[in-house]
PyMOL CGO cylinders between C-alpha atoms (Angstrom):
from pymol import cmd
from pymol.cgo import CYLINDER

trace = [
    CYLINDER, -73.39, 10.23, 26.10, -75.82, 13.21, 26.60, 0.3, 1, 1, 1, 1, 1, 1,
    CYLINDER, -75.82, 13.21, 26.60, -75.70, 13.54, 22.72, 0.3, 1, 1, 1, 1, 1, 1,
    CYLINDER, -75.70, 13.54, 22.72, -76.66, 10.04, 22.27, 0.3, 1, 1, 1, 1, 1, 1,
    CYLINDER, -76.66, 10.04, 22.27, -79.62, 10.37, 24.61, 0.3, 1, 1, 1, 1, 1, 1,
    CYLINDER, -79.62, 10.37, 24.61, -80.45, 13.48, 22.42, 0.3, 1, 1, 1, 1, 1, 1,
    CYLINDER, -80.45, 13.48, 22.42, -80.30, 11.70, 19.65, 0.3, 1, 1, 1, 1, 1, 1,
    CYLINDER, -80.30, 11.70, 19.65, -82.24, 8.67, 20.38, 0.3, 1, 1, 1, 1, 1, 1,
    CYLINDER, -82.24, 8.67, 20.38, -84.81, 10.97, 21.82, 0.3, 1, 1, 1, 1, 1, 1,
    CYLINDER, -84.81, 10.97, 21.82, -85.06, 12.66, 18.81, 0.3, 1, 1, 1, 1, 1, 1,
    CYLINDER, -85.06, 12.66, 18.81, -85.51, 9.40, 16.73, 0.3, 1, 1, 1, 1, 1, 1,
    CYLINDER, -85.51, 9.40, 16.73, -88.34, 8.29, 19.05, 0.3, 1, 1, 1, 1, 1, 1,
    CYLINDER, -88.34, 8.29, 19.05, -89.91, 11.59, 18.25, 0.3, 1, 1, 1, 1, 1, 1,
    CYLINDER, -89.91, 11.59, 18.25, -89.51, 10.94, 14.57, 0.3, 1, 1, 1, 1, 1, 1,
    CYLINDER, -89.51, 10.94, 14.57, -90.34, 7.33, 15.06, 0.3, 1, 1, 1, 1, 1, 1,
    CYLINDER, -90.34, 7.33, 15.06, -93.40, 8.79, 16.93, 0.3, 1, 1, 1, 1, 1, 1,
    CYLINDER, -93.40, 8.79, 16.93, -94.12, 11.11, 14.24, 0.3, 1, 1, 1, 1, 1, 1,
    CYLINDER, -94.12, 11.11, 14.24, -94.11, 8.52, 11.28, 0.3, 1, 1, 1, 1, 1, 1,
    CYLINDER, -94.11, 8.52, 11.28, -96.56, 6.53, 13.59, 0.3, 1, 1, 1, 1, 1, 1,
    CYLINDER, -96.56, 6.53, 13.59, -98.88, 9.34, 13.61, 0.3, 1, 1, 1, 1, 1, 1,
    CYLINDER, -98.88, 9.34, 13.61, -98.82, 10.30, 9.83, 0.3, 1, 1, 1, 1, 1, 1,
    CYLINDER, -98.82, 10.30, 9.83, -99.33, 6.77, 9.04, 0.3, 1, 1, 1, 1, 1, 1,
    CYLINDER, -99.33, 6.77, 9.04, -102.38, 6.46, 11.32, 0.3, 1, 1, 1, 1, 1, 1,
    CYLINDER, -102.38, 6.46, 11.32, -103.90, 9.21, 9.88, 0.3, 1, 1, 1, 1, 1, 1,
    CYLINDER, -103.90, 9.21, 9.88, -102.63, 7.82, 6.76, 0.3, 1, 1, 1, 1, 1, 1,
    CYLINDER, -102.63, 7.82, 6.76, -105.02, 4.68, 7.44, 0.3, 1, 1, 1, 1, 1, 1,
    CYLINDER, -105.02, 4.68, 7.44, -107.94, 6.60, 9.09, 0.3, 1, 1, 1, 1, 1, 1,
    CYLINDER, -107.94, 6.60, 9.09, -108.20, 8.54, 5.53, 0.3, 1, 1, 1, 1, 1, 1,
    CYLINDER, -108.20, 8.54, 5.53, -107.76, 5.35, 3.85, 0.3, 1, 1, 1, 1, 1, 1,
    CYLINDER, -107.76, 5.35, 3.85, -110.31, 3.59, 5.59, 0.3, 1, 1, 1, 1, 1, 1,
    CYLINDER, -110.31, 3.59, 5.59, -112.92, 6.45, 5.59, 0.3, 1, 1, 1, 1, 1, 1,
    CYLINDER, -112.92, 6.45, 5.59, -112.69, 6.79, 1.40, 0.3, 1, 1, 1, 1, 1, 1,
    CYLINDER, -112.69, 6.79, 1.40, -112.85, 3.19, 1.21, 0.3, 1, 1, 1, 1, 1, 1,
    CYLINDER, -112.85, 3.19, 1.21, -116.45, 3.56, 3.13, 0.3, 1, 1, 1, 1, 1, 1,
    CYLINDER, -116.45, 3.56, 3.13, -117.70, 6.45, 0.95, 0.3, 1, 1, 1, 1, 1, 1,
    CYLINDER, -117.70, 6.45, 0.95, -116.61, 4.35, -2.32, 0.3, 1, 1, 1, 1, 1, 1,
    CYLINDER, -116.61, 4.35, -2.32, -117.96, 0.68, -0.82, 0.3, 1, 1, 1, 1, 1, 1,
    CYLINDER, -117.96, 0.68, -0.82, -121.10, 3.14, -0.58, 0.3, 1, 1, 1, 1, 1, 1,
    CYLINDER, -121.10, 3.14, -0.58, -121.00, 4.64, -4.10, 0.3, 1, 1, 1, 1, 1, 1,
    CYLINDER, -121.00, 4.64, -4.10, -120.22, 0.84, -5.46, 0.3, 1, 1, 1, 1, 1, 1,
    CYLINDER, -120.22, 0.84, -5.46, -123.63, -0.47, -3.86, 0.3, 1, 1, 1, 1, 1, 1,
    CYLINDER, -123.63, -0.47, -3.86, -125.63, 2.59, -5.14, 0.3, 1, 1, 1, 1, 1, 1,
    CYLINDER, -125.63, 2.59, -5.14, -124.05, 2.20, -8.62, 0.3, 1, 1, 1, 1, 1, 1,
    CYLINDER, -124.05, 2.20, -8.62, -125.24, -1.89, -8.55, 0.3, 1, 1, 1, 1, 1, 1,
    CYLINDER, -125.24, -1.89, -8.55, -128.13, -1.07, -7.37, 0.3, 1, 1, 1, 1, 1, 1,
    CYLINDER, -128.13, -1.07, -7.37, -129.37, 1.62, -9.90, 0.3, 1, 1, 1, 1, 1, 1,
    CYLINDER, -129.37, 1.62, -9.90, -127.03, 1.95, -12.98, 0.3, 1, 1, 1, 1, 1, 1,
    CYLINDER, -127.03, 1.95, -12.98, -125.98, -2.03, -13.37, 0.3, 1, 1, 1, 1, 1, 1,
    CYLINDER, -125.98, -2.03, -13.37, -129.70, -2.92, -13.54, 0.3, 1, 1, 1, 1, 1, 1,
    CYLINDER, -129.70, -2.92, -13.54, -130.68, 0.02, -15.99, 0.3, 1, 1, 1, 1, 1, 1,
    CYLINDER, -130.68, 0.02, -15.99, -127.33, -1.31, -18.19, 0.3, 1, 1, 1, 1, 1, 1,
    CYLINDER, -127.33, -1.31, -18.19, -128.68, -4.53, -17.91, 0.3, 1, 1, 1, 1, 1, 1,
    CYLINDER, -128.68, -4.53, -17.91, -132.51, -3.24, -19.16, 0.3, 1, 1, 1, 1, 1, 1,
    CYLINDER, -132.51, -3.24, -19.16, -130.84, -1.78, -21.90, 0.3, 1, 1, 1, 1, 1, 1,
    CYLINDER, -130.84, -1.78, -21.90, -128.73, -4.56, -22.84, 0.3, 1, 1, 1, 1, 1, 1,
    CYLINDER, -128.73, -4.56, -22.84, -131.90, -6.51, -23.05, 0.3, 1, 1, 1, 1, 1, 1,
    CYLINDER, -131.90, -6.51, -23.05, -133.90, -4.30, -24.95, 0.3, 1, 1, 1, 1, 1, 1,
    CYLINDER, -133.90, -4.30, -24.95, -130.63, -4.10, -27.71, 0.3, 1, 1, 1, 1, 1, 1,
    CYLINDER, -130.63, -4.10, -27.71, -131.05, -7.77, -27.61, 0.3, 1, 1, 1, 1, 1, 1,
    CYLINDER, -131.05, -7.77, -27.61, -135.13, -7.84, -28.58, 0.3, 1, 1, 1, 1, 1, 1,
    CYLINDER, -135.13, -7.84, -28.58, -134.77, -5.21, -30.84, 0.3, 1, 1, 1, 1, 1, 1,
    CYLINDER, -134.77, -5.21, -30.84, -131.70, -6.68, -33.02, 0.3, 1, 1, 1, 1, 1, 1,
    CYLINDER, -131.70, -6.68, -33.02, -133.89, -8.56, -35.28, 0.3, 1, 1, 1, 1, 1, 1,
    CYLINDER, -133.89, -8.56, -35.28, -135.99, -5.76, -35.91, 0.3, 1, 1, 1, 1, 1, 1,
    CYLINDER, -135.99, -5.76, -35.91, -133.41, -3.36, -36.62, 0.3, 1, 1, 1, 1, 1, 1,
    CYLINDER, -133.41, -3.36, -36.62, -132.00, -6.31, -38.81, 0.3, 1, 1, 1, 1, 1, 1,
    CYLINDER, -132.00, -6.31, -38.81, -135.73, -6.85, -40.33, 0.3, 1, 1, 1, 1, 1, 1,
    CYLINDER, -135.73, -6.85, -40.33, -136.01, -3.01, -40.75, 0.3, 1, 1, 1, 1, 1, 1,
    CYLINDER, -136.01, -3.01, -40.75, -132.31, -2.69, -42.47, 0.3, 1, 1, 1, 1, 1, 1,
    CYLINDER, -132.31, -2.69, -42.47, -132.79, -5.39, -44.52, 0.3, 1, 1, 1, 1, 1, 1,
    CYLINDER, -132.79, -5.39, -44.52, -136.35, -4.05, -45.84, 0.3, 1, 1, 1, 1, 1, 1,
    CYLINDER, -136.35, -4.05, -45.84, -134.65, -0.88, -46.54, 0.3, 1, 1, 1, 1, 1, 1,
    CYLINDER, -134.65, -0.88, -46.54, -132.15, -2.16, -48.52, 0.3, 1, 1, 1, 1, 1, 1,
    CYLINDER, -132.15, -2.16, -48.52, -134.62, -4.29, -50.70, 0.3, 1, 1, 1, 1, 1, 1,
    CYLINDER, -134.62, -4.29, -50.70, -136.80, -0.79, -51.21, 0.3, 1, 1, 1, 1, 1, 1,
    CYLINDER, -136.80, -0.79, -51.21, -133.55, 0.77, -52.37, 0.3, 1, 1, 1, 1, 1, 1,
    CYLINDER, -133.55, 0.77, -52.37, -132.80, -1.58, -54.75, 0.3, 1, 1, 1, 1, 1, 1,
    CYLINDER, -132.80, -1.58, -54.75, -136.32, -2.20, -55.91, 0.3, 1, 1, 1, 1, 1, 1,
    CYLINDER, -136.32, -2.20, -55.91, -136.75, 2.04, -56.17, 0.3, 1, 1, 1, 1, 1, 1,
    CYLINDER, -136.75, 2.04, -56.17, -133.02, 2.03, -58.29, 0.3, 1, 1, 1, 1, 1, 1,
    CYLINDER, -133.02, 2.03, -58.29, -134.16, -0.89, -60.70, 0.3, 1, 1, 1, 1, 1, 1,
    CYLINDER, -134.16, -0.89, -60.70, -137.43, 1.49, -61.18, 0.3, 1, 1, 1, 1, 1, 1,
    CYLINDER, -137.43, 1.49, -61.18, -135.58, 4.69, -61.75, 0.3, 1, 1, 1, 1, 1, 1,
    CYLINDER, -135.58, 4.69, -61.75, -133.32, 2.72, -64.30, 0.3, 1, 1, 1, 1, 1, 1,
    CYLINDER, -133.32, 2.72, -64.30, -136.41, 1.54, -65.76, 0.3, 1, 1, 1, 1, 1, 1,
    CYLINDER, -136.41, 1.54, -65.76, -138.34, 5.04, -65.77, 0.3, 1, 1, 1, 1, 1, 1,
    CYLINDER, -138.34, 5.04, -65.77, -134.56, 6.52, -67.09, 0.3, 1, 1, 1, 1, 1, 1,
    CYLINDER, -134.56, 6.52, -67.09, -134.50, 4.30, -70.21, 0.3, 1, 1, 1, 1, 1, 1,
    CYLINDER, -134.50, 4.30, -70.21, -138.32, 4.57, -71.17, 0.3, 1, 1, 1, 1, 1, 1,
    CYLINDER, -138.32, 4.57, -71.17, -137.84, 8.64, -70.81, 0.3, 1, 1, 1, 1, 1, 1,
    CYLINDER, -137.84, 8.64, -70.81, -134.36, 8.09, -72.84, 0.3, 1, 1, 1, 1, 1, 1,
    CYLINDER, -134.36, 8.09, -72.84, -136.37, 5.89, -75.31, 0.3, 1, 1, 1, 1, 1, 1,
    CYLINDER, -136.37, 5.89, -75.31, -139.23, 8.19, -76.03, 0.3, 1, 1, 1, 1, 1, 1,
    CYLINDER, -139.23, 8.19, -76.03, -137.20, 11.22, -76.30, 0.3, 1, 1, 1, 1, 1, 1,
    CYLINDER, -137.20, 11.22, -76.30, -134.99, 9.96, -78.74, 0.3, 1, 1, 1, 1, 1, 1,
    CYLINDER, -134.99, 9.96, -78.74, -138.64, 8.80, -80.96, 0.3, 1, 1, 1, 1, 1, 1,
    CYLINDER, -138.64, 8.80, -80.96, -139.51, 12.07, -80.28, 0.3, 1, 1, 1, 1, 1, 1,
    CYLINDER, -139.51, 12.07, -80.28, -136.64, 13.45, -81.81, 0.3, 1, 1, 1, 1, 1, 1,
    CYLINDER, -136.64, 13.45, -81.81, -136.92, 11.27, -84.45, 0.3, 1, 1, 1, 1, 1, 1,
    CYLINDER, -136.92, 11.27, -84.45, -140.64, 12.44, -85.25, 0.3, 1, 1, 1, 1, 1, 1,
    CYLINDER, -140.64, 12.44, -85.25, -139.49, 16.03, -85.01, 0.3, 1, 1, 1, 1, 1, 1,
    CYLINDER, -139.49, 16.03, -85.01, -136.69, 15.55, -87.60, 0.3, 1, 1, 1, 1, 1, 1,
    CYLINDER, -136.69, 15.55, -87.60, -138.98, 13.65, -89.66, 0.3, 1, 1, 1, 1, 1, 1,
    CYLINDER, -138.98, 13.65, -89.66, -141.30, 16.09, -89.20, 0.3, 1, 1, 1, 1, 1, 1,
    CYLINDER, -141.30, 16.09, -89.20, -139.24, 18.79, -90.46, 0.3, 1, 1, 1, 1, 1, 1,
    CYLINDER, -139.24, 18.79, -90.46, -137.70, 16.52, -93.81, 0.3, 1, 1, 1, 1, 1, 1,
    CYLINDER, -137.70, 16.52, -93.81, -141.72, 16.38, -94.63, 0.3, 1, 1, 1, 1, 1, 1,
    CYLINDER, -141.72, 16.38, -94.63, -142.64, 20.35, -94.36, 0.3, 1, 1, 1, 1, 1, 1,
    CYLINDER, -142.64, 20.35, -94.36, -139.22, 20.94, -95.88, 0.3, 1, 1, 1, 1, 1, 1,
    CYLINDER, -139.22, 20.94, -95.88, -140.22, 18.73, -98.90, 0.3, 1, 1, 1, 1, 1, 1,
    CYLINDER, -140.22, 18.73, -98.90, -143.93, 20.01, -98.66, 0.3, 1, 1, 1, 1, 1, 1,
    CYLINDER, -143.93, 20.01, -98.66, -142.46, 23.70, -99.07, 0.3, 1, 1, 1, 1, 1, 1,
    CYLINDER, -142.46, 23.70, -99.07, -140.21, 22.91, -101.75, 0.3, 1, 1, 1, 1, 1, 1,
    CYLINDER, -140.21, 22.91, -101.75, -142.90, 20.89, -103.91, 0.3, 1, 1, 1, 1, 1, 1,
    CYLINDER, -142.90, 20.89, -103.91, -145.35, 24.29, -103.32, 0.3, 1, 1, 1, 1, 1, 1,
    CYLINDER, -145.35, 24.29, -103.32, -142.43, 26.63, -104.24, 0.3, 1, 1, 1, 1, 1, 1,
    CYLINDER, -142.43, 26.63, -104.24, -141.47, 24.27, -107.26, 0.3, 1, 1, 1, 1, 1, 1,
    CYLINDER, -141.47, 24.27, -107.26, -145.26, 23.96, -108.44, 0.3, 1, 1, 1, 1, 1, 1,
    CYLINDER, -145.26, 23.96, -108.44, -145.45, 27.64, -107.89, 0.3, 1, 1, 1, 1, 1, 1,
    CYLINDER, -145.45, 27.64, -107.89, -143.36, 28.30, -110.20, 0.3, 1, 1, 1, 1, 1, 1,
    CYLINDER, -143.36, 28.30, -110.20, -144.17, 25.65, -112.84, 0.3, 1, 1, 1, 1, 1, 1,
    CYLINDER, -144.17, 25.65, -112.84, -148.06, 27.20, -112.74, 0.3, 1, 1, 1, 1, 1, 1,
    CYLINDER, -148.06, 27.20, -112.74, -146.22, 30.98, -113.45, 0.3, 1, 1, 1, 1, 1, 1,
    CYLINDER, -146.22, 30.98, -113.45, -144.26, 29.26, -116.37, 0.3, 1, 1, 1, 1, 1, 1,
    CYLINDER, -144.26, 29.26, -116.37, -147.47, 26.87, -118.30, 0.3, 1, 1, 1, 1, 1, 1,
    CYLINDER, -147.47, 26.87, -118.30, -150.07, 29.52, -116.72, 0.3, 1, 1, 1, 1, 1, 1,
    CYLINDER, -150.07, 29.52, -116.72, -149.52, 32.77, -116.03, 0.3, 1, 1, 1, 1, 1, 1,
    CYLINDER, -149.52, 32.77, -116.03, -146.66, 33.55, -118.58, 0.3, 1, 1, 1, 1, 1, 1,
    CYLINDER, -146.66, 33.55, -118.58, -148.83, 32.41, -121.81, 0.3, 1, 1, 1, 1, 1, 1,
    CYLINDER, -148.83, 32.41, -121.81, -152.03, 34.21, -119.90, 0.3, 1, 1, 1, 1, 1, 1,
    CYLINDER, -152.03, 34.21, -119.90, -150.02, 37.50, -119.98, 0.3, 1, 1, 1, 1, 1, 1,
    CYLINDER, -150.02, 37.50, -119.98, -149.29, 37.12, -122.90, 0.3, 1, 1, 1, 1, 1, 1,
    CYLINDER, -149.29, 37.12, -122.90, -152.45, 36.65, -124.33, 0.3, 1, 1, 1, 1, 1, 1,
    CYLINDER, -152.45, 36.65, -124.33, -154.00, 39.48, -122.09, 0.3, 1, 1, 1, 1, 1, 1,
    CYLINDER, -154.00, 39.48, -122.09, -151.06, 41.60, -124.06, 0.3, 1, 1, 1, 1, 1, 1,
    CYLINDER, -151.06, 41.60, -124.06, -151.90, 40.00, -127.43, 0.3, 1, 1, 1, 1, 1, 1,
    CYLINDER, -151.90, 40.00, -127.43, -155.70, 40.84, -126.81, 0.3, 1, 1, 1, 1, 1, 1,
    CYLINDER, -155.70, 40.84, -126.81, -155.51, 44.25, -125.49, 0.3, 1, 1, 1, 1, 1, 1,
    CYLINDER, -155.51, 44.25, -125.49, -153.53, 44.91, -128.57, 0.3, 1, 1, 1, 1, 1, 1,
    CYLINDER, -153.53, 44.91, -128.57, -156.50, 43.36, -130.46, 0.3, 1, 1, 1, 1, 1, 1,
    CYLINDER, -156.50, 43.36, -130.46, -158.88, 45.29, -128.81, 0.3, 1, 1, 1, 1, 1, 1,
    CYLINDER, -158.88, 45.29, -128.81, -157.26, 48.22, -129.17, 0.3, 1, 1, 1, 1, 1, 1,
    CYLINDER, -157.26, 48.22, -129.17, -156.37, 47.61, -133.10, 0.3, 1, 1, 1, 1, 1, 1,
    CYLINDER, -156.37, 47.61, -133.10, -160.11, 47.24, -133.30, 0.3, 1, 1, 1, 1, 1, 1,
    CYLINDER, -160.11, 47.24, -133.30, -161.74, 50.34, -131.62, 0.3, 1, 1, 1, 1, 1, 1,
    CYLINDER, -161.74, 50.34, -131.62, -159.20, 51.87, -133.49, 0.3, 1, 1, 1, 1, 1, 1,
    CYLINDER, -159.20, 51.87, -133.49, -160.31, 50.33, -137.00, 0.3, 1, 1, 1, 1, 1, 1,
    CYLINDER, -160.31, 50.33, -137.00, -163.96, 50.85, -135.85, 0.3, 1, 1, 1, 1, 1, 1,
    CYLINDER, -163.96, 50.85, -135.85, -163.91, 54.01, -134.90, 0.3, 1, 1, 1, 1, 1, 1,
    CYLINDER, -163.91, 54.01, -134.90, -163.96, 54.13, -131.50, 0.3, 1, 1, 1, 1, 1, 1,
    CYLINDER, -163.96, 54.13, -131.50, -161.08, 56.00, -131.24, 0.3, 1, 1, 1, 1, 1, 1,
    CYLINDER, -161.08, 56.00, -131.24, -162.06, 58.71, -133.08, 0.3, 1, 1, 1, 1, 1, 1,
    CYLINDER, -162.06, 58.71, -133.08, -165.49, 59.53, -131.70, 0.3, 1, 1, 1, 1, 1, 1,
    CYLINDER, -165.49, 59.53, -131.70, -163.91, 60.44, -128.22, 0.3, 1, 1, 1, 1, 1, 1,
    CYLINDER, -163.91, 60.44, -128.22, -161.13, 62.24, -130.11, 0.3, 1, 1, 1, 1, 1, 1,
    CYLINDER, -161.13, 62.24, -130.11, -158.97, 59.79, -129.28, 0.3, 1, 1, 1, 1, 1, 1,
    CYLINDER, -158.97, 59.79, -129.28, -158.52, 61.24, -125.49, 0.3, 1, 1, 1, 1, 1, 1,
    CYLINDER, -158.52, 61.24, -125.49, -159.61, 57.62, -124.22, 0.3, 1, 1, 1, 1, 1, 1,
    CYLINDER, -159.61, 57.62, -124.22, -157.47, 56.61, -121.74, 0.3, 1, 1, 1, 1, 1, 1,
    CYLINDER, -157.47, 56.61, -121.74, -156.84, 52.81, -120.96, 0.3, 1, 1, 1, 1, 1, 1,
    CYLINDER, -156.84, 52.81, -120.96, -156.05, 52.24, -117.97, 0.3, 1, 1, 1, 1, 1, 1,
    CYLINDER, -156.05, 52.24, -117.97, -154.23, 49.10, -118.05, 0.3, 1, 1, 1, 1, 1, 1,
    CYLINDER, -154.23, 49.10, -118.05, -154.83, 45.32, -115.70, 0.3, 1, 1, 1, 1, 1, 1,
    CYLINDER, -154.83, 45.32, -115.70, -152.23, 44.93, -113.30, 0.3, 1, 1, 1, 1, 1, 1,
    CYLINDER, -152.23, 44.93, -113.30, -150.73, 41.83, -113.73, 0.3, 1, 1, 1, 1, 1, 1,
    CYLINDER, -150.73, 41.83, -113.73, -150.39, 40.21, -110.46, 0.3, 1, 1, 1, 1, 1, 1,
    CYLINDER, -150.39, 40.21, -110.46, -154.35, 40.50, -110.57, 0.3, 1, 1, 1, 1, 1, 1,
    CYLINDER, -154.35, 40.50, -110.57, -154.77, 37.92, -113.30, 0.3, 1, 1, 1, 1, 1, 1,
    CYLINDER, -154.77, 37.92, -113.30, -153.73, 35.05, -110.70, 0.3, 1, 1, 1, 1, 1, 1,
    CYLINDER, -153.73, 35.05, -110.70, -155.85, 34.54, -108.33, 0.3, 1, 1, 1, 1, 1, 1,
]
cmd.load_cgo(trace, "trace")
């Protein structure tokens, strides 16, 4: 029997034991329950109102936000329409402008032609028959003094200096 008093002794102890771990157990328990019960009032007492504040002041300011948003979106639409406006007027004169500039360019092109085609009909009907009546009279002249006696007086030693032609059209 001795080893059945040693071993219900030694499950008392045990028992015993367990009672005191689960004391403690419960004294820890109870004392973290305190400090959070503590940190539970503090937090209603100074973050649920300032959550509430806020949640209020989300609530008032919606329909401005919503006023401000919408007001937005009609001056980005009404700025787009303009740009598309301003982009087809720009688009729109540009092309005239291009149009003017060709045009432009037909008329000097024409205007330089006509000059360079009445340039040359004036050196056909005018210069050409004035040449050659500046050749046919110097030869006239010439024939003359000669028949005259012009020639000889100066031993014939004259020289004539001749008219460039280019000089005859001024």
């Amino acid at each position: 029997m001795n080893n059945l008093t040693v071993f219900i002794a030694l499950t008392a102890i045990a028992v015993l034991l367990q009672a005191g771990v689960l004391l403690a157990m419960y004294l820890a328990m109870r004392k973290s329950t305190q400090r959070m019960e503590a940190l539970a009032t503090e937090v209603k007492t100074k973050v649920l109102p300032t959550v509430e504040e806020a949640q209020q002041m989300l609530t008032e300011m919606r329909p401005k936000v919503s006023t401000i948003v919408a007001n937005a979106e009609h001056a980005t639409t009404v700025l787009r329409s303009q740009l598309e406006r301003i982009d087809a007027t720009v688009n729109d004169v540009v092309d005239r402008a291009r149009l003017q500039i060709i045009r432009g360019d037909e008329l000097l092109t024409r205007t330089m032609d006509r000059v360079e085609h009445t340039s040359e009909v004036v050196h056909k009907t005018v210069v050409s028959p004035v040449r050659q009546i500046s050749g046919l009279m110097q030869g006239i002249t010439v024939g003359l003094e000669y028949f005259f006696g012009r020639g000889r007086k100066n031993g014939g030693s004259r020289e004539r200096r001749p008219v460039p032609q280019d000089e005859m059209f001024i």
